[in-house]
RODO-2510 file (C-alpha; in nm, 4 decimals, decimal comma):
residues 400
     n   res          X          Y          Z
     1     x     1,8197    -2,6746     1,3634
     2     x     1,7530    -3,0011     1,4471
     3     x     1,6488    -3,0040     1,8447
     4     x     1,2574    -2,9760     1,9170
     5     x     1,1270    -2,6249     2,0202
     6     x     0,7482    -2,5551     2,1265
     7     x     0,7089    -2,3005     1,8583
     8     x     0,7509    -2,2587     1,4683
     9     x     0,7321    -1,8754     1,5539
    10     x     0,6990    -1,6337     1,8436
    11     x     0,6155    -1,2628     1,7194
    12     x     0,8390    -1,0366     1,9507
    13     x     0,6477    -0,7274     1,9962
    14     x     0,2962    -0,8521     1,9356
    15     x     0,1097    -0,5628     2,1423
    16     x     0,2711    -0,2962     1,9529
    17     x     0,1117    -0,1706     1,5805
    18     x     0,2595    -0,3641     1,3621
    19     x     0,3261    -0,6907     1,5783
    20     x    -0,0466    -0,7017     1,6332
    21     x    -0,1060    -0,6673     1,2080
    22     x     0,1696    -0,9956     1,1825
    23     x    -0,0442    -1,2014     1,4653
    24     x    -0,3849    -1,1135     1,2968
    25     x    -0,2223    -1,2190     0,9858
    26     x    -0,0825    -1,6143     1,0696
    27     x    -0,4202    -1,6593     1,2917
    28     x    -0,6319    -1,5613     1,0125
    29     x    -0,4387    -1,7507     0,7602
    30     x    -0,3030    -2,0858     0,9601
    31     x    -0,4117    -2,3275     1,1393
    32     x    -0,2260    -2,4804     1,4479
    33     x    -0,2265    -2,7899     1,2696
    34     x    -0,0078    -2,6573     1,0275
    35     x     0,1927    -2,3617     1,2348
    36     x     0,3209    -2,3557     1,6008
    37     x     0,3483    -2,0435     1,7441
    38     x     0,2756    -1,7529     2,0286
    39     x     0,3203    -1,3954     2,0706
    40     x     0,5384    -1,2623     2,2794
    41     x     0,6438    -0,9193     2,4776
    42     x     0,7271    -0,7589     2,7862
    43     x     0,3526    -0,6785     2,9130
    44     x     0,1401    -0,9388     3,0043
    45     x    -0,1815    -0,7495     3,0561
    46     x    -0,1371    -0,5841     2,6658
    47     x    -0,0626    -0,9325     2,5215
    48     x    -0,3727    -1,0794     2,7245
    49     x    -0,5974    -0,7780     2,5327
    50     x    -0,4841    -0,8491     2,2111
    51     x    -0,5147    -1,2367     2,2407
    52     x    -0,8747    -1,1070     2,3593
    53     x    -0,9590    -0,9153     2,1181
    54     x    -0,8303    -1,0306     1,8075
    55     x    -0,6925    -1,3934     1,8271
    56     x    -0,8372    -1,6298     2,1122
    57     x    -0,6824    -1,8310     2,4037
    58     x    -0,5387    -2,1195     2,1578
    59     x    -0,2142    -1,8900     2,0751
    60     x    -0,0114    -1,8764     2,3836
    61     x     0,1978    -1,5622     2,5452
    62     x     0,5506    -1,5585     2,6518
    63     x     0,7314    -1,3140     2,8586
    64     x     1,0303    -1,1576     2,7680
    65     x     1,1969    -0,8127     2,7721
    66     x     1,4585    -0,6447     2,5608
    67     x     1,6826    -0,5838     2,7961
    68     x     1,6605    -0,8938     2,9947
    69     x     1,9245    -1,1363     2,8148
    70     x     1,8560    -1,4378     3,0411
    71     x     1,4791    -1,3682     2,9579
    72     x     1,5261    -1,3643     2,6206
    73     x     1,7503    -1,6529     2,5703
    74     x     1,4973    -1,8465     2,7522
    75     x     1,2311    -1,7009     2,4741
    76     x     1,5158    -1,7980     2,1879
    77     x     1,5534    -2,1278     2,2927
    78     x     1,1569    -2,2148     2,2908
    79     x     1,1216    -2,1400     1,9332
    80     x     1,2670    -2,2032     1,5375
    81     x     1,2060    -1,8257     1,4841
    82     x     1,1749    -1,4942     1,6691
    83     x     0,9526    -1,2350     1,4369
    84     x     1,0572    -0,9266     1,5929
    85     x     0,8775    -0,5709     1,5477
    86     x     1,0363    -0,4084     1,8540
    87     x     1,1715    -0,0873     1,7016
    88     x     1,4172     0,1437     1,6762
    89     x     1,5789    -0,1626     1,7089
    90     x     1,9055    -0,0436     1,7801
    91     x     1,7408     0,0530     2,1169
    92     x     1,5822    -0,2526     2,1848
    93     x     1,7274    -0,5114     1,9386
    94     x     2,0765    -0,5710     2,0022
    95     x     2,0743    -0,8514     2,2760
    96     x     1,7312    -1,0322     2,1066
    97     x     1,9724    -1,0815     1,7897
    98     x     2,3009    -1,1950     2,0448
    99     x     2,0417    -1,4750     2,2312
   100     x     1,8836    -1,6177     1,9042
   101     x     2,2658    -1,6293     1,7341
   102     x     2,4000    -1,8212     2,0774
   103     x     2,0255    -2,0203     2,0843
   104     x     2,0305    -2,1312     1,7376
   105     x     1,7095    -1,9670     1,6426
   106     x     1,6531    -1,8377     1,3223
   107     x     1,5334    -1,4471     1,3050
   108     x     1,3536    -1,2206     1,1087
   109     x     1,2365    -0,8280     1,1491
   110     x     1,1534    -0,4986     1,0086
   111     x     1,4946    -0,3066     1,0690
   112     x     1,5758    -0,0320     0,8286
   113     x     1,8551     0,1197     1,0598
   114     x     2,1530     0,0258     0,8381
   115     x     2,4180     0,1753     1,1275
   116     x     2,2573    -0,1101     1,3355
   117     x     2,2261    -0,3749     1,0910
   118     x     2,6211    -0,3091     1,0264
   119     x     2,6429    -0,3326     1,3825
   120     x     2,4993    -0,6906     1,4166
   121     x     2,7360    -0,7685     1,1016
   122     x     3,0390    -0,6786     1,2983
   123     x     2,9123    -0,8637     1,6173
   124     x     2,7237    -1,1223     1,5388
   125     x     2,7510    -1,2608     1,1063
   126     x     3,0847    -1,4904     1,2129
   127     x     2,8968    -1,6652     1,5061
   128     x     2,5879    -1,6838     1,3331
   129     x     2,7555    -1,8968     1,0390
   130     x     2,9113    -2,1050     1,2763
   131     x     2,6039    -2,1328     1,4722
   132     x     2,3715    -2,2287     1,1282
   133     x     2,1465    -1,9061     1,2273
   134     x     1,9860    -1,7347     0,9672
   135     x     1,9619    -1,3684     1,1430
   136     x     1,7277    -1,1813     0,8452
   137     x     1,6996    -0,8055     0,8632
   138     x     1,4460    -0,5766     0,6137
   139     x     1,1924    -0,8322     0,5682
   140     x     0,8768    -0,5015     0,5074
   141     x     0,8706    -0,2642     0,2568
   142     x     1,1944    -0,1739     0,3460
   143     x     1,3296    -0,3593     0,1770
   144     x     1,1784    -0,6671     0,0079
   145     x     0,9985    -0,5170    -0,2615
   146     x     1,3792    -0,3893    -0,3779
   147     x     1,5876    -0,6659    -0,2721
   148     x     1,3143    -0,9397    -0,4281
   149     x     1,2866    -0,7059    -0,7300
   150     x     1,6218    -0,6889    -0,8504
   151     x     1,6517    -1,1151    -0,7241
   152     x     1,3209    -1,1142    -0,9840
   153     x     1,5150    -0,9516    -1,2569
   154     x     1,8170    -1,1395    -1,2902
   155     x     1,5927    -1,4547    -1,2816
   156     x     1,4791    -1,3215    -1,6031
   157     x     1,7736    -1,1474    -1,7043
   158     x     2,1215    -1,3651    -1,6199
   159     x     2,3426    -1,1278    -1,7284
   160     x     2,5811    -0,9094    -1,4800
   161     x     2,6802    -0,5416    -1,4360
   162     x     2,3717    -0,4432    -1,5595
   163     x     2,2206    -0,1163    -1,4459
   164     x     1,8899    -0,0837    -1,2810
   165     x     1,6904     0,2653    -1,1473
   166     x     1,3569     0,1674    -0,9149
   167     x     1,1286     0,4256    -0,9459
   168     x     0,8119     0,4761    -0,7111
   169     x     0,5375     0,5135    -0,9160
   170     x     0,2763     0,5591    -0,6807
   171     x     0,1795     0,4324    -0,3432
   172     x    -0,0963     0,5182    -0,1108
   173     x    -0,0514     0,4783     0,2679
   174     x     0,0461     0,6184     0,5952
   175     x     0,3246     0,5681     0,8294
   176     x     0,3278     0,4815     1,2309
   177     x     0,4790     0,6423     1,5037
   178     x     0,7041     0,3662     1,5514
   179     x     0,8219     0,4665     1,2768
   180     x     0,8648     0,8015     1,3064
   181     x     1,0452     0,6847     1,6433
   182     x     1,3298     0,4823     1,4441
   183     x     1,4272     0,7589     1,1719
   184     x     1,4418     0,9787     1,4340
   185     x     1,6969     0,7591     1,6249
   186     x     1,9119     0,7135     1,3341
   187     x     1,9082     1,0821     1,3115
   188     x     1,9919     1,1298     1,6709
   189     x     2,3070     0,8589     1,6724
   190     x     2,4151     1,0258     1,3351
   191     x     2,4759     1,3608     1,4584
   192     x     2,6531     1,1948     1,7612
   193     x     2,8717     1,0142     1,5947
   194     x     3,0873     1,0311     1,2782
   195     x     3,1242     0,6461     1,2196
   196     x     2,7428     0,6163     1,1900
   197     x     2,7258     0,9226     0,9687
   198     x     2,9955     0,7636     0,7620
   199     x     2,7845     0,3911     0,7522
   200     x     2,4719     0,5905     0,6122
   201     x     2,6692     0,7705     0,3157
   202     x     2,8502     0,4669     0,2266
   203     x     2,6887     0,3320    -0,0364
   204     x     2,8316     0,0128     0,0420
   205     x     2,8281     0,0454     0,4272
   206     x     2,6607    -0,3329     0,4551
   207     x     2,8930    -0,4723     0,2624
   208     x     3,1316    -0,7119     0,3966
   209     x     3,4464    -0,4943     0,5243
   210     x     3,6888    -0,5837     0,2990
   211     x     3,4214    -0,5341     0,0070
   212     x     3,2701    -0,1889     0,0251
   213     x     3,3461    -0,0495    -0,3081
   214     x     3,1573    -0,0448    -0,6256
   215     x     3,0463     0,2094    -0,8911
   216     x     2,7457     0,3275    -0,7230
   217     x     2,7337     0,7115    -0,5368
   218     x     2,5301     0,8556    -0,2385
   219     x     2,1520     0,8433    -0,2898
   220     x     2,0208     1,1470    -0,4478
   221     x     1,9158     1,4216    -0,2125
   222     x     1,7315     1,6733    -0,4276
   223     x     1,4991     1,7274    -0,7248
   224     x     1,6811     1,6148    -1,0131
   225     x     1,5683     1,5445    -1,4143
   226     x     1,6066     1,1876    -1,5156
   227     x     1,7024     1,2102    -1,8660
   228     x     1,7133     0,8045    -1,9285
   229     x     1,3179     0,7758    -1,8543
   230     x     1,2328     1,1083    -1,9181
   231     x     1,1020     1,2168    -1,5666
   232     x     1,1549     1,4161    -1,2704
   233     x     1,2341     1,2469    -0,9317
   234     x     1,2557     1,3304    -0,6225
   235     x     1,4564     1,1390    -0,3204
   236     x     1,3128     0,8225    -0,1758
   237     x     1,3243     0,8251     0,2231
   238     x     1,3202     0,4034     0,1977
   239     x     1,6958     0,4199    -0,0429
   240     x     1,9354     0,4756     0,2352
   241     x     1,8412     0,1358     0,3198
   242     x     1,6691    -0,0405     0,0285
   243     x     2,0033     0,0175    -0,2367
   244     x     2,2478    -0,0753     0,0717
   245     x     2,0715    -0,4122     0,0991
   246     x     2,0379    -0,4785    -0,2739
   247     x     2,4176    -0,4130    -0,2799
   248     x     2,4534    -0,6995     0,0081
   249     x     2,2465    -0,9165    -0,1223
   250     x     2,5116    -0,8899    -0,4444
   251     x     2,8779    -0,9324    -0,2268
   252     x     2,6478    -1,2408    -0,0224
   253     x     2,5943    -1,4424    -0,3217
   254     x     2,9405    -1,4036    -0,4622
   255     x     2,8389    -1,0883    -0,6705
   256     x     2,5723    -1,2505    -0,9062
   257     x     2,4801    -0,9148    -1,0110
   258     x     2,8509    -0,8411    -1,0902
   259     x     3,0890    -0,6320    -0,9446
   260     x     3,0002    -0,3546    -1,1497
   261     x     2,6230    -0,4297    -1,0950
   262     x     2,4770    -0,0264    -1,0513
   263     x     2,1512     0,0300    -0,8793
   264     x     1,9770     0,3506    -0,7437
   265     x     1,6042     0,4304    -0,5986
   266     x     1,3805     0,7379    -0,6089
   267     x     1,0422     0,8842    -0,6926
   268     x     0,9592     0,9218    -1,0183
   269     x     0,7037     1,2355    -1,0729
   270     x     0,6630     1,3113    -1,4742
   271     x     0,7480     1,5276    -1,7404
   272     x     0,7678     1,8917    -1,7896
   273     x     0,6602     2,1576    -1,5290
   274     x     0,4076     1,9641    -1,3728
   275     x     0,6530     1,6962    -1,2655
   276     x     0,9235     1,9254    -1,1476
   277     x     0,6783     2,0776    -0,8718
   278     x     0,5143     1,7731    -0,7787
   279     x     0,9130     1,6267    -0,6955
   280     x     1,0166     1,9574    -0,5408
   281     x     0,6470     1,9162    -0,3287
   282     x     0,6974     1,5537    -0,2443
   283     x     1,0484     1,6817    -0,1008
   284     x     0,9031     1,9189     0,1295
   285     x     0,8412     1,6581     0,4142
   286     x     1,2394     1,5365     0,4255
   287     x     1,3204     1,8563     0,5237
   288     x     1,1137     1,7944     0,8543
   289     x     1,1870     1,4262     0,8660
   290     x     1,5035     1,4560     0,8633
   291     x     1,5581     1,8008     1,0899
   292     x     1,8197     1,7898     1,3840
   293     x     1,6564     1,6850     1,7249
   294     x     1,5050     1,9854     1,9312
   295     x     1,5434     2,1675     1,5901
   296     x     1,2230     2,4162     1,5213
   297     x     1,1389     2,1374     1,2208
   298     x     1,1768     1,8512     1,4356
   299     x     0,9410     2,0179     1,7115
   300     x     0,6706     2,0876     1,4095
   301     x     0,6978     1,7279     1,2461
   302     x     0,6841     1,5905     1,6216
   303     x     0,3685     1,7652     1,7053
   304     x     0,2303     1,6187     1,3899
   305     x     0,3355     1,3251     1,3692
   306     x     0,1418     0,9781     1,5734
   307     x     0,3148     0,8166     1,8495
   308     x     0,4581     0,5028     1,8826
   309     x     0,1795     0,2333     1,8823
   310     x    -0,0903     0,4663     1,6810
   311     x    -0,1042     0,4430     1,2426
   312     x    -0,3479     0,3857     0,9963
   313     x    -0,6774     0,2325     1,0422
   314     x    -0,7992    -0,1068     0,8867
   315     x    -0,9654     0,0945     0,6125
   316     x    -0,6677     0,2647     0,5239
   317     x    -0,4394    -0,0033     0,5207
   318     x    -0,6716    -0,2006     0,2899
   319     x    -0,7177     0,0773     0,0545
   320     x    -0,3379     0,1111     0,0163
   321     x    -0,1589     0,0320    -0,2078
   322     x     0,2358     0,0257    -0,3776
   323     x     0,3707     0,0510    -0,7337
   324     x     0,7249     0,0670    -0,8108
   325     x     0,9603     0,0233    -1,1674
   326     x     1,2327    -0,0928    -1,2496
   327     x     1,4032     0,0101    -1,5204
   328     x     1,6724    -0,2044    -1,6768
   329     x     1,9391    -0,0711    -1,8910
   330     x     2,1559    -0,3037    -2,0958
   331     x     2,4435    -0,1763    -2,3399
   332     x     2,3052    -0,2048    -2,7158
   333     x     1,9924    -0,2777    -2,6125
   334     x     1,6144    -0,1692    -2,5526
   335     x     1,5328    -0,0593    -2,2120
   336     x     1,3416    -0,3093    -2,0012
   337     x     1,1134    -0,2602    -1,7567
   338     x     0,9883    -0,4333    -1,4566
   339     x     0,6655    -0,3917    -1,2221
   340     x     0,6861    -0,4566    -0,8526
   341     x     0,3125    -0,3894    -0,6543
   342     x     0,1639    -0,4242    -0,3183
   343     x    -0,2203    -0,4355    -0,2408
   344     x    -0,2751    -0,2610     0,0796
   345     x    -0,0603     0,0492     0,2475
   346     x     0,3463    -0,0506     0,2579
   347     x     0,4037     0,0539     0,6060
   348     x     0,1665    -0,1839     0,7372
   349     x    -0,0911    -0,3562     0,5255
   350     x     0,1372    -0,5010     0,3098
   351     x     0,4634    -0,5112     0,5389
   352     x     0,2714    -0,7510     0,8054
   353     x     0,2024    -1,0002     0,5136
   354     x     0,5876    -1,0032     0,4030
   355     x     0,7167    -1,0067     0,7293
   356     x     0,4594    -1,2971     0,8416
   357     x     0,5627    -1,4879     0,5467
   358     x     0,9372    -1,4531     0,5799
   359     x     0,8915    -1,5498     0,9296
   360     x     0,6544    -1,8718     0,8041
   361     x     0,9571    -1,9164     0,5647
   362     x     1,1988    -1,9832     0,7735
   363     x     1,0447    -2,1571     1,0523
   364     x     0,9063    -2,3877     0,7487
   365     x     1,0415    -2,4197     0,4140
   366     x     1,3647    -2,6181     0,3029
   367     x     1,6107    -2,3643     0,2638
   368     x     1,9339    -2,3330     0,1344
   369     x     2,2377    -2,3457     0,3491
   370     x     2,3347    -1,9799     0,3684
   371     x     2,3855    -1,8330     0,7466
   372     x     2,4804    -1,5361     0,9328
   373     x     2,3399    -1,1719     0,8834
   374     x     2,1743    -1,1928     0,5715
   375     x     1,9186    -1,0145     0,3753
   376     x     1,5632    -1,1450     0,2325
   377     x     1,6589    -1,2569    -0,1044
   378     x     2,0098    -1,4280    -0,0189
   379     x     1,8353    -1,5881     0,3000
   380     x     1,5404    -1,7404     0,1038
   381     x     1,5432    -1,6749    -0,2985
   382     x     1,2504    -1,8741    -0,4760
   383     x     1,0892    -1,9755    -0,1082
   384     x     1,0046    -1,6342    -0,0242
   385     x     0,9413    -1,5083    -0,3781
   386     x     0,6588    -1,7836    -0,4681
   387     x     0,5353    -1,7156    -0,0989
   388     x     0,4921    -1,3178    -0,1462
   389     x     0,3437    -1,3357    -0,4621
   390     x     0,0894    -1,6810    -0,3797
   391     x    -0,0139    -1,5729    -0,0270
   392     x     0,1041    -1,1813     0,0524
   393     x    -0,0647    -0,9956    -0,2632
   394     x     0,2653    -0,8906    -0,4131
   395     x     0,3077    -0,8980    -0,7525
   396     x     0,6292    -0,9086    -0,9649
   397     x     0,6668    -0,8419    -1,3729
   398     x     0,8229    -0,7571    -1,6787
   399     x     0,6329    -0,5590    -1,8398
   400     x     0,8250    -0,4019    -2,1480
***
């Protein structure tokens, strides 16, 4: 992307929860010496508060809306990257990606919707090659702490087919009801339609079409004993996405992990009796998550869940935190293990740092030259890795 733009970075969706975290995050940590860029949305008068109130009259606003593609182009064209937190995003994403592929703007965002993601893949990964666009889905906690783990690990470990479990060790943090809003969609467009359903339970459903076959099964779905670590675990909402991406990143880069590269995600709980109930209690809340719309569960998890725009306060997100393992087993070998942490709450604390930083990433660093639909790892490898553990409080180990 050679031609000039105004901006480095516009942040798509700056007035909602999470946009505002990513546009307190690049004012309080650059200068605009060093970084162009603006926030952006549909509604001037919420943009103009949160300029008031928590940046100041040097970061400019730009008016857009998702379902304006002439007003969006116009956006695309004015910048080197769109951030974009506008979810469900296969509500209000779909032409935002289709202006910045035809604009030649790079893109980043928070999308965990892997029916929509394969959606953009169909449309838009062809074009966006062509085009030199590097279109960057997952860039939070979904999924980057997975995708830049397992990059991590083969980094110290070049060998393929190797098999590696994540295991959630502990985090602390709450979620928003943006959220709440986008697993909810993907619920409502998988009971509508079978192709979606079929996307979700592929394991491979983001790999490229010709490509979607491997050694891995479904996600688990219940409490289970994990005899290789010696643990409980319980399913992981964040695996439907987080494995599919890992699995992408793999068929991107000319399977580096091997074809026979296996990888799953859950929670790991403990030993003994004490584990077994905390998995089957930590399991409780997918069974309202991930009730039917209208259902009596779905009415019950509504009422108690925030709405879009609301989550956790300052406090909370800075008193969250993430751990995660992953365990690495090699054939006549010792197990090893790997550490992957966040220091604030994942949903927000810590996902506004790695999504302003893969944003900062592209708009500045010398990357390779891979384009189209890509994920965080295959997009920008060492850049983003040095970046997330030098400025976004990530931290990334061997530790056995």
């Amino acid at each position: 992307m050679n031609d000039k733009r105004d901006y480095d970075i516009i942040i798509w969706g700056a007035s909602g929860f999470t946009g505002r975290l990513v546009a307190e995050y690049l004012f309080n940590n650059y200068n605009s010496k060093d970084l162009k860029w603006a926030i952006a949305g549909r509604d001037e008068s919420k943009l103009l508060s949160i300029q008031k109130e928590f940046l100041d009259n040097s970061i400019p606003i730009v008016i857009a809306d998702s379902f304006d593609e002439t007003s969006l182009s116009k956006m695309a064209k004015r910048t080197k990257v769109v951030c974009s937190t506008v979810g469900p995003y296969s509500k209000y994403g779909s032409l935002l990606v289709k202006s910045c592929v035809e604009s030649k703007t790079n893109y980043c965002d928070l999308a965990g919707e892997a029916q929509w993601i394969r959606k953009m893949i169909d449309l838009h990964h062809e074009k966006a090659k062509s085009n030199q666009v590097k279109i960057v889905n997952s860039c939070g906690y979904d999924s980057i702490p997975s995708d830049l783990g397992i990059y991590f690990i083969h980094k110290n470990i070049p060998k393929k087919n190797l098999k590696v479990s994540m295991r959630v060790t502990g985090t602390k943090g709450s979620y928003s009801g943006g959220t709440y809003a986008s697993i909810q969609n993907i619920i409502e467009e998988a009971s509508n339609d079978k192709e979606v359903r079929k996307n979700l339970t592929n394991p491979y459903g983001l790999n490229p079409t010709d490509e979607q076959i491997g050694p891995d099964k479904r996600d688990i779905s219940s409490v289970v004993y994990d005899k290789n670590i010696k643990s409980w675990i319980a399913p992981f909402v964040m695996a439907g996405i987080n494995t599919k991406i890992v699995r992408r990143s793999n068929a991107l880069s000319n399977y580096t992990y091997g074809k026979d590269f296996k990888y799953d995600e859950a929670i790991m709980t403990g030993d003994g009796f004490k584990g077994q109930l905390r998995a089957a209690l930590l399991s409780i809340p997918l069974i309202f998550l991930a009730a039917k719309p209208g259902s009596f569960f779905n009415k019950i998890f509504n009422f108690l869940s925030p709405n879009p725009g609301e989550g956790p306060n300052k406090k909370e997100r800075e008193n969250g935190y993430f751990n995660s393992k992953f365990f690495v087993f090699q054939e006549n070998s010792n197990t090893s293990v790997f550490k992957v942490t966040g220091d604030r709450d994942p949903g927000y604390g810590s996902t506004s740092k790695m999504l302003g930083e893969s944003a900062v990433c592209l708009a500045k660093d010398n990357l390779d030259d891979t384009y189209g639909i890509l994920t965080p790892s295959f997009a920008m490898g060492d850049h983003i890795l040095n970046r997330l553990i030098a400025k976004a409080g990530l931290s990334f180990k061997k530790i056995k």
